[in-house]
C-alpha positions as CSV (number, residue, x, y, z in Angstrom):
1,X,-9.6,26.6,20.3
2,X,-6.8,26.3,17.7
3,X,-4.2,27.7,20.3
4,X,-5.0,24.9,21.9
5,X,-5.1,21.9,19.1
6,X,-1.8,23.0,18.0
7,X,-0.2,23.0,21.4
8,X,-1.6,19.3,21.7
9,X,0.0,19.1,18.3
10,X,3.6,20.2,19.4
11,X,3.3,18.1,22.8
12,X,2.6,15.1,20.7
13,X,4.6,14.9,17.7
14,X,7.3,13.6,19.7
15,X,5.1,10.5,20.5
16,X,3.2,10.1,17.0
17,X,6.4,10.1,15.0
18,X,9.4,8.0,17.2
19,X,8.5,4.8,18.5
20,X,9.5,3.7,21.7
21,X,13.6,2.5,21.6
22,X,13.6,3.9,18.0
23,X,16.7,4.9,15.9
24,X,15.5,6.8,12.7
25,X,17.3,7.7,9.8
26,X,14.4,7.7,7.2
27,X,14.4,9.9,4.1
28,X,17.6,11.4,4.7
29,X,18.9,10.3,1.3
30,X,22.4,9.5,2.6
31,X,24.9,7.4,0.3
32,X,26.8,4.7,2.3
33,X,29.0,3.3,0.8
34,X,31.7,2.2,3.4
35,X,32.5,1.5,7.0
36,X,33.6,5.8,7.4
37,X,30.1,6.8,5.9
38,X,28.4,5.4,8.3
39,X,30.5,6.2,11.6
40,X,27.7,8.3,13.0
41,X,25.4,5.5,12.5
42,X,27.1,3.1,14.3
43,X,28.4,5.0,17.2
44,X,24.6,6.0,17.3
45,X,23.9,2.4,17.1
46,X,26.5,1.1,20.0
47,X,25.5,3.9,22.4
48,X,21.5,3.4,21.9
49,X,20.7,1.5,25.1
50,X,17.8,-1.3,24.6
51,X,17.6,-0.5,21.0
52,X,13.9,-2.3,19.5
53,X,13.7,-0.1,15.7
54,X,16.3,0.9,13.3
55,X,14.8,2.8,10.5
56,X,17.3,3.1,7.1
57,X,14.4,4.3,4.3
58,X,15.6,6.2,1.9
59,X,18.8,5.8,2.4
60,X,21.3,4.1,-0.3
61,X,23.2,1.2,1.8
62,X,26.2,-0.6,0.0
63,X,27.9,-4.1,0.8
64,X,30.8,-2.2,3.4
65,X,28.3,-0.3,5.2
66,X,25.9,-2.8,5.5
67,X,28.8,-4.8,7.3
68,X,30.1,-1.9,9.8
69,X,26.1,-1.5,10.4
70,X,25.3,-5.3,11.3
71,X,28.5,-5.7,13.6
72,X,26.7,-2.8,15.5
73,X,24.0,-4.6,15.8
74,X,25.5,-8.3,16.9
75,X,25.2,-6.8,20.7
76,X,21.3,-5.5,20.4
77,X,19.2,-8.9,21.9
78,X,16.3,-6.2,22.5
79,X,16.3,-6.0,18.4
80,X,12.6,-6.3,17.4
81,X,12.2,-4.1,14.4
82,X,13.1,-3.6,11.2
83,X,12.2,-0.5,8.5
84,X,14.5,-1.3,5.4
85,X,12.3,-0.7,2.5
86,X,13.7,1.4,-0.2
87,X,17.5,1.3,0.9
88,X,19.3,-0.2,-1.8
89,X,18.5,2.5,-4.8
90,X,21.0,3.0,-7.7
91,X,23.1,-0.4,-6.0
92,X,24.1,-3.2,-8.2
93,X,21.8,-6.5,-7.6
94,X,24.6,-8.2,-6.6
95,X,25.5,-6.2,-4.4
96,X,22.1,-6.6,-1.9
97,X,22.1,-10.3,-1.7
98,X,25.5,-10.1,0.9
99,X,24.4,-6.8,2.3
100,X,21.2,-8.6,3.8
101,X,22.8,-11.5,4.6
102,X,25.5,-9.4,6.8
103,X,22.4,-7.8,8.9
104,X,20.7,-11.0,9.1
105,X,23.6,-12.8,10.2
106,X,24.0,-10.3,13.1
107,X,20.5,-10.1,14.0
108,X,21.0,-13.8,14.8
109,X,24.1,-13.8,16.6
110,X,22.4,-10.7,18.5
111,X,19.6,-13.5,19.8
112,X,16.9,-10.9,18.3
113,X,13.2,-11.8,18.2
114,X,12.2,-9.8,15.2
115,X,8.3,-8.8,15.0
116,X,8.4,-6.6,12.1
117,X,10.8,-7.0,8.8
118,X,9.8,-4.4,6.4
119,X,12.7,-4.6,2.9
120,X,9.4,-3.2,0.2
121,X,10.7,-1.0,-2.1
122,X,14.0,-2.8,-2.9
123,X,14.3,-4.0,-5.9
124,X,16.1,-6.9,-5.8
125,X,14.1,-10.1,-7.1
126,X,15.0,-14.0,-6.2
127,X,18.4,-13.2,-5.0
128,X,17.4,-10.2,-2.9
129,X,15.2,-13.3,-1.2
130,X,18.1,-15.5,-1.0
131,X,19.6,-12.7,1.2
132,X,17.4,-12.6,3.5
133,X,16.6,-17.0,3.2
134,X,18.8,-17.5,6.5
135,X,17.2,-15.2,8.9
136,X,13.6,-16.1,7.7
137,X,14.3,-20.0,9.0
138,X,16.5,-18.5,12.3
139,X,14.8,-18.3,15.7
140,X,15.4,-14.6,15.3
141,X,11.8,-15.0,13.0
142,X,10.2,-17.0,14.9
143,X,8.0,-14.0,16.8
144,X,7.9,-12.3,13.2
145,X,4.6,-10.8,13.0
146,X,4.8,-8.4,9.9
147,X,6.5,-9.5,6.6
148,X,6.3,-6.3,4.1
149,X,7.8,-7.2,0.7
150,X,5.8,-5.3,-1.3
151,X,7.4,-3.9,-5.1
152,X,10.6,-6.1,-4.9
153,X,10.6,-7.8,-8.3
154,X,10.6,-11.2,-6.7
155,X,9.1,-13.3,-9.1
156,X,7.9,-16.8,-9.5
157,X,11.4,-18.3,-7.6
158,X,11.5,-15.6,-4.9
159,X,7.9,-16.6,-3.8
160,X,8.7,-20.1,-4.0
161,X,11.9,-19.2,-2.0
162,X,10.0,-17.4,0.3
163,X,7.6,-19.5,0.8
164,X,9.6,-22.5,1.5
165,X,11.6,-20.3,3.6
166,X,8.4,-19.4,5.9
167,X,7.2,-22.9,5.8
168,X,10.6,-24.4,7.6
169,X,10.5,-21.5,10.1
170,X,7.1,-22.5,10.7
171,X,8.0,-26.2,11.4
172,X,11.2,-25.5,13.7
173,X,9.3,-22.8,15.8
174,X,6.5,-25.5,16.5
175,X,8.7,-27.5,17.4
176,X,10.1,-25.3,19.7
177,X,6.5,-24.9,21.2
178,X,6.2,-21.6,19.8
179,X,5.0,-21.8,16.3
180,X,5.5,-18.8,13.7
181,X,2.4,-16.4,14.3
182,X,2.4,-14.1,11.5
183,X,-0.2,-11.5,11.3
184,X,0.3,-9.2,8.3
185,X,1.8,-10.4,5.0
186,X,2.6,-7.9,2.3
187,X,3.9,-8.8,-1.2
188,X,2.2,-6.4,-3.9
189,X,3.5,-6.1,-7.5
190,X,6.3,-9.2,-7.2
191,X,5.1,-11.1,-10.3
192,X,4.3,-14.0,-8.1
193,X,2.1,-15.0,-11.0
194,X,0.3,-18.7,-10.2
195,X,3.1,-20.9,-8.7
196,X,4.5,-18.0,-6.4
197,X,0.9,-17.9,-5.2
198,X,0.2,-22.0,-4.8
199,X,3.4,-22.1,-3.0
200,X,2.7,-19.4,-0.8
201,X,-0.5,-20.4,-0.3
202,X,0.8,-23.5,1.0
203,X,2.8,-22.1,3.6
204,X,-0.6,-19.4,4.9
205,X,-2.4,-22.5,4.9
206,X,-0.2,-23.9,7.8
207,X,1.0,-21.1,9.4
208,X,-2.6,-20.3,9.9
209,X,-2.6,-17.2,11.7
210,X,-2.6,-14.5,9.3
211,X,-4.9,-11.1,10.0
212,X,-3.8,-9.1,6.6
213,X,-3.3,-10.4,2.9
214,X,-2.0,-8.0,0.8
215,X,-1.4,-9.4,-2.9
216,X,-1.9,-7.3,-5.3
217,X,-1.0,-6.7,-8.7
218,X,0.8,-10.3,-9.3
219,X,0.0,-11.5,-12.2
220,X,-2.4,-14.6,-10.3
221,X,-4.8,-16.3,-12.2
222,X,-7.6,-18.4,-11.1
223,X,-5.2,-21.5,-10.0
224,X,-3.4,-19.3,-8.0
225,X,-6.7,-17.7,-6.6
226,X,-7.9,-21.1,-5.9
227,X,-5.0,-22.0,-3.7
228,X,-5.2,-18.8,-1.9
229,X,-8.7,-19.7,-1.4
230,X,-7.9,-22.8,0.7
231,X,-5.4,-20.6,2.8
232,X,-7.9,-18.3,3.6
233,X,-10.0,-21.5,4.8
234,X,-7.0,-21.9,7.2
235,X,-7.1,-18.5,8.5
236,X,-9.5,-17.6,10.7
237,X,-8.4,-14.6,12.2
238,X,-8.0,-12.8,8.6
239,X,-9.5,-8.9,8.8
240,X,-8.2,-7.9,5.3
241,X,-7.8,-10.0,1.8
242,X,-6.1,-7.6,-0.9
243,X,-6.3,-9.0,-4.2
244,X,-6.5,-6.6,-6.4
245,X,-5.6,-6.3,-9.9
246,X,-5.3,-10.2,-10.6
247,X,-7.2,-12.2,-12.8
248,X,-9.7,-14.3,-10.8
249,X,-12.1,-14.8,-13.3
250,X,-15.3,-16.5,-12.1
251,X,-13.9,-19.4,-11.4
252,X,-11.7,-18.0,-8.7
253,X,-14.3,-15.6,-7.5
254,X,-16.6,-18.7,-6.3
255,X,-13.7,-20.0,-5.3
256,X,-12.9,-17.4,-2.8
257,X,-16.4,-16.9,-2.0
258,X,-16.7,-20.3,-0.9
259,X,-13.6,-19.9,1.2
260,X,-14.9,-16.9,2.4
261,X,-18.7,-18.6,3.9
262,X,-17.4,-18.9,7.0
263,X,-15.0,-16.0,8.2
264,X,-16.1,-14.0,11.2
265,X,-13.3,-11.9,11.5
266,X,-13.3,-10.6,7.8
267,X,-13.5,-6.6,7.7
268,X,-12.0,-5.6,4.3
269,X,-12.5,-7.4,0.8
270,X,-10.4,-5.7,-2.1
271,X,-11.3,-7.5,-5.2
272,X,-10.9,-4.3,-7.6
273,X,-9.8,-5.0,-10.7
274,X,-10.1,-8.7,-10.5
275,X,-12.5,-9.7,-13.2
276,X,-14.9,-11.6,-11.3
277,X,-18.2,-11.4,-13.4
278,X,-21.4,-11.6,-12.6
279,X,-21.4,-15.4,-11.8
280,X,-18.2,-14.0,-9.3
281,X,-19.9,-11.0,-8.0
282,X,-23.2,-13.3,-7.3
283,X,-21.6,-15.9,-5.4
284,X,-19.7,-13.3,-3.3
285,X,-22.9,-11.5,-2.6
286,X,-24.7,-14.9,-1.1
287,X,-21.0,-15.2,0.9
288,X,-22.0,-11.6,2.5
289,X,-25.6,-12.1,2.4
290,X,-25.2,-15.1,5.0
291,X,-21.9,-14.1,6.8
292,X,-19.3,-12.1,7.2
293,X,-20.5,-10.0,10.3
294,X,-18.4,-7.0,10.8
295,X,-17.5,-6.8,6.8
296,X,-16.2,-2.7,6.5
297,X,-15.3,-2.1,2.9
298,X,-16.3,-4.3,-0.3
299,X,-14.3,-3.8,-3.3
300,X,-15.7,-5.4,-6.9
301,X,-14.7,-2.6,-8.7
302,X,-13.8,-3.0,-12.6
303,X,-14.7,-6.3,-12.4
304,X,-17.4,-6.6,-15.9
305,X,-20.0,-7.2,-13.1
306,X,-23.4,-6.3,-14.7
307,X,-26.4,-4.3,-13.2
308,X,-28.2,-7.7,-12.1
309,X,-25.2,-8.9,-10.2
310,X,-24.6,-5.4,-8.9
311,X,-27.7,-4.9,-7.3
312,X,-27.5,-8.8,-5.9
313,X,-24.3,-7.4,-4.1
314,X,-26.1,-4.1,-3.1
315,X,-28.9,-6.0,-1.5
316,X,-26.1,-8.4,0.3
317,X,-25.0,-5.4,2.1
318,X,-28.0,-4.1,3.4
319,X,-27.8,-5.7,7.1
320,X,-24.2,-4.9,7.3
321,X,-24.0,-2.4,10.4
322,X,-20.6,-1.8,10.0
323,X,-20.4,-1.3,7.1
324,X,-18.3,2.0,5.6
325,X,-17.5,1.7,1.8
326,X,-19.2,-0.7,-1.1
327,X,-17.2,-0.4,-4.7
328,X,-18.6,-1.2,-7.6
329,X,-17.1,1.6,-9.7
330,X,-15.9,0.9,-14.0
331,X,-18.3,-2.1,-14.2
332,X,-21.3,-2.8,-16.7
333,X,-24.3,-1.2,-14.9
334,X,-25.0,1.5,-17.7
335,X,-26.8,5.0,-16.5
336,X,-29.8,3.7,-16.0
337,X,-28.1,1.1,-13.5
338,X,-26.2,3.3,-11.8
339,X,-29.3,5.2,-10.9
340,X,-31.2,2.2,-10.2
341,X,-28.2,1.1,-7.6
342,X,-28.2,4.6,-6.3
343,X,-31.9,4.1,-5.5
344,X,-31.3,1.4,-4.2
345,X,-28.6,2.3,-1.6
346,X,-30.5,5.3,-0.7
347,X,-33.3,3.3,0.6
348,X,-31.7,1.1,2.0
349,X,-30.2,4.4,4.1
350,X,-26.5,3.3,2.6
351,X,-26.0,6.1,-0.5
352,X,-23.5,7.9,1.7
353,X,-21.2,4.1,1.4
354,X,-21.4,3.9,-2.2
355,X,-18.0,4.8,-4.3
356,X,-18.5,6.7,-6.4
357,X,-19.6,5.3,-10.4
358,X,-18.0,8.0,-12.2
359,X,-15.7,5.4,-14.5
360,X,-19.1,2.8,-15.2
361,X,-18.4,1.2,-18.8
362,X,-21.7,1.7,-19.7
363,X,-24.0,-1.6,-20.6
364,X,-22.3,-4.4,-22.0
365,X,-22.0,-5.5,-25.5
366,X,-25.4,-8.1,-26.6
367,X,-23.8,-11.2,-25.9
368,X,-25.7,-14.1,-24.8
369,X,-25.2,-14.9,-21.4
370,X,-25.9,-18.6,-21.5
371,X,-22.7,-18.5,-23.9
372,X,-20.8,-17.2,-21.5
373,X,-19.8,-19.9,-19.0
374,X,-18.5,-21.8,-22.4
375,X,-16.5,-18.9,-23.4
376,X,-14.8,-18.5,-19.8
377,X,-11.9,-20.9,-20.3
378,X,-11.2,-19.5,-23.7
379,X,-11.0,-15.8,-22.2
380,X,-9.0,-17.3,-19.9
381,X,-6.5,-18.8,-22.2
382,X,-6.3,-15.4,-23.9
383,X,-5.9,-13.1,-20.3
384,X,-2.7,-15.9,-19.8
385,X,-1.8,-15.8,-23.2
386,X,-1.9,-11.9,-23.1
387,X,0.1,-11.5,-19.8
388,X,2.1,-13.7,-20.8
389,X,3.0,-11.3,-23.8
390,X,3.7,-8.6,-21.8
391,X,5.5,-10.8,-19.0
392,X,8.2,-11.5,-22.1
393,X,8.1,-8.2,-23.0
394,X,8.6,-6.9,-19.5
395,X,11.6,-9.3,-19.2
396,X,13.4,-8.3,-22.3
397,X,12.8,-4.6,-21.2
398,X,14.5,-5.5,-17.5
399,X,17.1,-7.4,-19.2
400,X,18.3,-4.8,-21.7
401,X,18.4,-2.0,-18.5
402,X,20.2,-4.8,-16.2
403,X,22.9,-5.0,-19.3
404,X,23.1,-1.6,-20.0
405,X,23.1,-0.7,-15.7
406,X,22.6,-3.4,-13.6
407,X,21.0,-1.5,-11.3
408,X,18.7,-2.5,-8.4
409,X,16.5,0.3,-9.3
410,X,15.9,1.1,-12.9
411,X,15.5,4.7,-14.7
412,X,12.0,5.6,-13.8
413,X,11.5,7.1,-17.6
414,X,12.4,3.1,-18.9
415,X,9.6,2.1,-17.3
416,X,5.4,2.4,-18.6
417,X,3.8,5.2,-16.6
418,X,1.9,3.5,-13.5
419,X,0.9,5.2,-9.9
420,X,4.1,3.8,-8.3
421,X,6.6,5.5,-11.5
422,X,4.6,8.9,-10.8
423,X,5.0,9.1,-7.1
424,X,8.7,8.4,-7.3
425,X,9.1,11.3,-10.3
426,X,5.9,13.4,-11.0
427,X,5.0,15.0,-14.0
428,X,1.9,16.4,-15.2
429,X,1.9,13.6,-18.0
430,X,2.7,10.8,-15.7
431,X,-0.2,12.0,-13.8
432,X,-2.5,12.1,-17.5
433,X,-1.2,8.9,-18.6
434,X,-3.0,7.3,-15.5
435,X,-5.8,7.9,-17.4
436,X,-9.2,7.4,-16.2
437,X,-8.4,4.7,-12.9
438,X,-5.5,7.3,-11.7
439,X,-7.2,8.6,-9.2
440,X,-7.4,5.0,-7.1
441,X,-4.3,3.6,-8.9
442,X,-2.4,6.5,-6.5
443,X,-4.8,5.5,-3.7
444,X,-3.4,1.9,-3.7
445,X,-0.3,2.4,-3.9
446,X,-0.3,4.8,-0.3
447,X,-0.3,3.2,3.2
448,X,-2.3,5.9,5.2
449,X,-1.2,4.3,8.5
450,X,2.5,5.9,7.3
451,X,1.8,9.5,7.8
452,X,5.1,10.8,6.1
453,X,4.7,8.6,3.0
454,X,1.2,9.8,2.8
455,X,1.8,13.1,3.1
456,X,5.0,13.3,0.6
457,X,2.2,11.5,-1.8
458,X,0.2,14.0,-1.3
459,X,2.5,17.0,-2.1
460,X,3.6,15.0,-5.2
461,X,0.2,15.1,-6.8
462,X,-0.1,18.7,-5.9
463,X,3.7,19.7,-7.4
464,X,2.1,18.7,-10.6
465,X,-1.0,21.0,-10.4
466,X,-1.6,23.5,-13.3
467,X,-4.0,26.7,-13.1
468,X,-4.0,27.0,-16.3
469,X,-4.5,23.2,-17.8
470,X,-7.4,22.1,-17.0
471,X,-7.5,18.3,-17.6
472,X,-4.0,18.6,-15.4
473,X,-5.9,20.7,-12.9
474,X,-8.9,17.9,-13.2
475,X,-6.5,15.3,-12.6
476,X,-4.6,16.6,-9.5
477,X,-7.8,17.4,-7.5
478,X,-9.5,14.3,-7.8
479,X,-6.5,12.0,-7.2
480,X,-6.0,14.5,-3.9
481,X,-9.7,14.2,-3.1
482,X,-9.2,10.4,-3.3
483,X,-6.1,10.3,-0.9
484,X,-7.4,12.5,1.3
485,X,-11.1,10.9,1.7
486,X,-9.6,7.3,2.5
487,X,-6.9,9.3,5.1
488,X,-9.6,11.2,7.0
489,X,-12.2,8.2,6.5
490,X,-9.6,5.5,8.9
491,X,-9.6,7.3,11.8
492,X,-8.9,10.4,13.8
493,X,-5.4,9.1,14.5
494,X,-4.7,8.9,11.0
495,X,-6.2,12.1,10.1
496,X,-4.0,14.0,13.0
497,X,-0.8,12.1,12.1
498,X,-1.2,13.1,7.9
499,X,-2.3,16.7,9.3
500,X,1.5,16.7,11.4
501,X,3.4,15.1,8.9
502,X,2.2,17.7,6.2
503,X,3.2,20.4,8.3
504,X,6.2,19.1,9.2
505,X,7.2,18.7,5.2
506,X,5.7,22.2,4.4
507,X,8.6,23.2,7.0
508,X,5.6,24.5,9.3
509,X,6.8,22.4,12.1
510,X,10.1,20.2,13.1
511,X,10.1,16.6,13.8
512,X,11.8,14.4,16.2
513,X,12.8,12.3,13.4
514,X,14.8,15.5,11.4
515,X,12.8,14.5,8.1
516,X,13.5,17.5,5.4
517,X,11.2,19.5,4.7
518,X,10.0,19.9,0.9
519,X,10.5,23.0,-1.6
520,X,6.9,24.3,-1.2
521,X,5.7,25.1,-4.6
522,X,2.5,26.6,-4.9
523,X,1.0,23.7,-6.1
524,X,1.2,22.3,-3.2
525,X,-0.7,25.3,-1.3
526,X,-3.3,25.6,-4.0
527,X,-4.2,21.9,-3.8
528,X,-4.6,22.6,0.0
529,X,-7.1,25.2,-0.6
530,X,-9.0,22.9,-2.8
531,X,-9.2,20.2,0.2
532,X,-10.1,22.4,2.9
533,X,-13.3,23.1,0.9
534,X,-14.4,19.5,0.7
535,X,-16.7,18.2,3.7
536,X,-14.0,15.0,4.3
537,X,-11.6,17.7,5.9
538,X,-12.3,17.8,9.4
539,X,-13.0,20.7,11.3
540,X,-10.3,20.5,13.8
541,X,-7.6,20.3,11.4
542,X,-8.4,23.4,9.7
543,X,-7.8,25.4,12.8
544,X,-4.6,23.4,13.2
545,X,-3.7,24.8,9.4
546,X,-4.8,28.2,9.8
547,X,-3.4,29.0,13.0
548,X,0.1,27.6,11.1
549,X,-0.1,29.5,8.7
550,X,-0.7,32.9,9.7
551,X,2.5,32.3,11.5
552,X,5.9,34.0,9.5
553,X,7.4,31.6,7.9
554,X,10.3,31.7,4.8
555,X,9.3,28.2,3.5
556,X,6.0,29.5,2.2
557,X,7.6,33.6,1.1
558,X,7.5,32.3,-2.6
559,X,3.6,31.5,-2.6
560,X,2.5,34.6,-1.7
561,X,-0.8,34.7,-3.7
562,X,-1.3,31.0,-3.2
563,X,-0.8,31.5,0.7
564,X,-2.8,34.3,0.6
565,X,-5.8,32.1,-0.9
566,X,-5.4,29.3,1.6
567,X,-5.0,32.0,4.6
568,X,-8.4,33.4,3.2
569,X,-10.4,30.3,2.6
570,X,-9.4,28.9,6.0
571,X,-10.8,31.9,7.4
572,X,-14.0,31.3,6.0
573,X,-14.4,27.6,6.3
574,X,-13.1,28.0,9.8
575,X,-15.9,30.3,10.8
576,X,-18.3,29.0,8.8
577,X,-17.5,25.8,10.8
């Protein structure tokens, strides 16, 4: 049985990791600087007959190289794809405005029809998006499907810019009769803040063919939640709205839900974090009470939602067939409420969907409820007033690192601990500092449909783990329990590609796209022994491990006792299975 998973596993990698007319250079942590570092590149650029992909993450591309790179590419019509998120590390800001604006210009002398532009990861706010202004309104984006600009500091003038930028490649493709269809916008922690939003909201609203929102972490109050509401009116293909981690307040909350009345195609909601209230959570709850037929995954998590309102939204759910995951984790319910919801759920044959309520606030404060729609304005005024505290404080942080280094990408130890600082440099107090939401902080932050990054995530939580420090110990588990659960809960596919990407890191394994294996620590093998236990980890990918790693291998000589462990629990969970 294993012998034969794992040679389906070798006989496949090829196809799961390299997609079809591919050139891959990601992770390889290469510095080019000028036109002789990046000779290979471009010889394997000219040669690569009907190239579609060129993947650069990871890599650190100055304003020379970019040049040599982009005249490479002015001959490449077939050009449809392209991975440039997290290229531009340690560079100067100025110098990433002409870099992108070299590759763009050759993508349109080239006569490409880009479907995927993916530049997350670079941090290099409203100029970065003037780099890239030119290509957005060429033909070359007029078959763009996926935009990813997710973490690139773009602010309230980079969203506008974008936004204006979308809207006029919009107009001249229509014109053309074949009008911008974008299906997957991403633009997570950009301080878009209220105007960024209105004015891309503006542009969803006519481009009107958008399957995933991703938003989160912006800054957006409920203006800006209102105008995103009217998009989403516009869109009626939309599958997933990610919100999360923005200040909708109840009024936004009924504003979306309003918006929301009449989607068919809606299959994930992630209002986590968003403050909606009970009013909120109510008027959501009659939104999936009367629609929303193939809703998957819920998300009203740390919202202040009471246990009245939360048990309005678990009864909402209860003729959802499809449904896979409702959220209503670090709200107001109290003990007895969380019971009462369990009880709930578990009649209604749905326990096995709820999150889990481990982080409930307890019942809230004796406030009169009646007082509360009077004092929503003034809480409000003080969220704005609040963020916009930190916003100046944030700025005068940024400015006094851009003085001292100018730097696209900032020392991570400047910056306050968050999910995204600890993935780039763990550390057992990064992880600690989390606190209590850490576990689904590092969930957010991971794309499981990017196997690598998902299983580099993975080995960074576990680098940190300590046998001997418990709350450290505490901490890594159920962040990896959390990763882990939402990998294996997508799909098979997903599960399989995380399962070959780990063991092509772990150095089990090579990889058609030469990524580097990691030191193996043996935090990384003692966390694996930990997840092998757990009912999420499927059957068929503990034979793939075990039969791994009772092979030799150098990689894992320095774990003995830790491989030893793993080699002995897989045993058991393998023939217990």
């Amino acid at each position: 049985m294993a012998t034969d998973i794992v040679s389906q596993l070798a006989e496949s990698l090829a196809k799961t990791l390299v997609e079809e007319g591919e050139l891959s250079y990601k992770g390889q942590g290469r510095k080019l600087d000028d036109s002789q570092s990046v000779e290979e590149i471009v010889k394997d650029i000219k040669d690569f007959e009907g190239l579609q992909a060129l993947r650069l993450e990871g890599n650190t591309v100055g304003v020379e190289a970019a040049k040599a790179i982009a005249k490479a590419l002015e001959t490449k019509s077939q050009f449809k794809r392209c991975y440039w998120s997290d290229m531009f590390t340690g560079r100067l800001r100025s110098e990433i405005p002409p870099a992108l604006n070299s590759l763009g210009d050759a993508l349109m002398l080239a006569g490409a029809k880009l479907t995927v532009l993916d530049l997350s990861d670079n941090a290099f706010g409203p100029d970065g998006v003037k780099g890239i202004e030119n290509l957005l309104k060429s033909s070359a984006c007029y078959t763009l499907q996926e935009l990813r600009l997710n973490n690139c500091g773009m602010g309230i003038g980079g969203g506008k810019i974008l936004a204006a930028s979308l809207m006029e490649c919009h107009k001249k493709s229509s014109a053309q009769g074949m009008p911008l269809g974008l299906k997957v916008f991403v633009a997570g922690r950009n301080r878009l803040e209220n105007d960024g939003a209105t004015a891309l909201a503006l542009a969803f609203q006519s481009i009107g063919s958008l399957e995933e929102i991703h938003m989160p972490q912006n800054g957006i109050n409920h203006p800006g939640v209102t105008a995103l509401a009217m998009a989403v009116q516009h869109n009626p293909n939309l599958r997933t709205l990610n919100l999360n981690d923005n200040t909708f307040t109840e009024k936004g909350a009924i504003a979306m839900a309003k918006a929301l009345k009449h989607s068919r195609s809606i299959q994930v909601i992630n209002f986590g974090d968003c403050l909606v209230r009970p009013a909120g959570a109510t008027a959501i709850a009659e939104t999936v009470s009367e629609g929303l037929p193939i809703l998957k995954e819920l998300n009203l998590s740390y919202g202040e939602i009471t246990e009245e309102a939360a048990l309005v939204v678990a009864h909402a759910v209860k003729d959802k067939d499809q449904l896979e995951k409702l959220d209503l984790n670090g709200n107001y319910l109290g003990e007895d409420g969380c019971k009462t919801l369990k009880d709930l759920m578990e009649g209604m044959n749905m326990a096995e969907l709820l999150a889990s309520l481990s982080d409930d606030e307890g019942e809230p404060e004796d406030d009169d409820d009646d007082d509360e729609d009077d004092d929503d304005d003034d809480d409000e005024e003080e969220v704005e007033e609040e963020e916009e505290g930190v916003e100046e404080e944030e700025e005068e942080e940024e400015e006094e690192e851009n003085i001292s280094n100018k730097f696209s990408t900032p020392p991570a130890t400047m910056r306050p601990p968050d999910a995204s600082s600890f993935l780039s440099f763990p550390s057992p107090d990064k992880l600690l500092k989390l606190g209590a939401k850490r576990a689904a902080l590092i969930e957010q932050q991971v794309d499981v449909a990017d196997a690598i990054k998902t299983a580099e995530a993975f080995l960074k939580i576990a680098s940190v783990y300590k046998e001997d420090n418990n709350d450290v110990k505490s901490a890594v588990l159920e962040s990896v329990d959390a990763l882990l659960k939402k990998v294996f809960s997508s799909s098979s596919v997903v599960g399989y590609n995380f399962v070959s990407s780990l063991l092509v890191l772990l150095g089990l394994i090579k990889s058609e796209e030469k990524v580097k294996p990691v030191l193996v620590v043996a935090g990384h093998l003692q966390a694996l022994e930990h997840a092998v236990r757990q009912d999420y980890f499927p059957t068929e990918s503990k034979a793939v491990l075990k039969a791994f790693m009772s092979r030799k291998n150098q990689a894992l000589e320095s774990c003995g006792a830790s491989r030893h462990k793993l080699q002995s629990t897989l045993q058991t969970v393998h023939s217990h299975g």
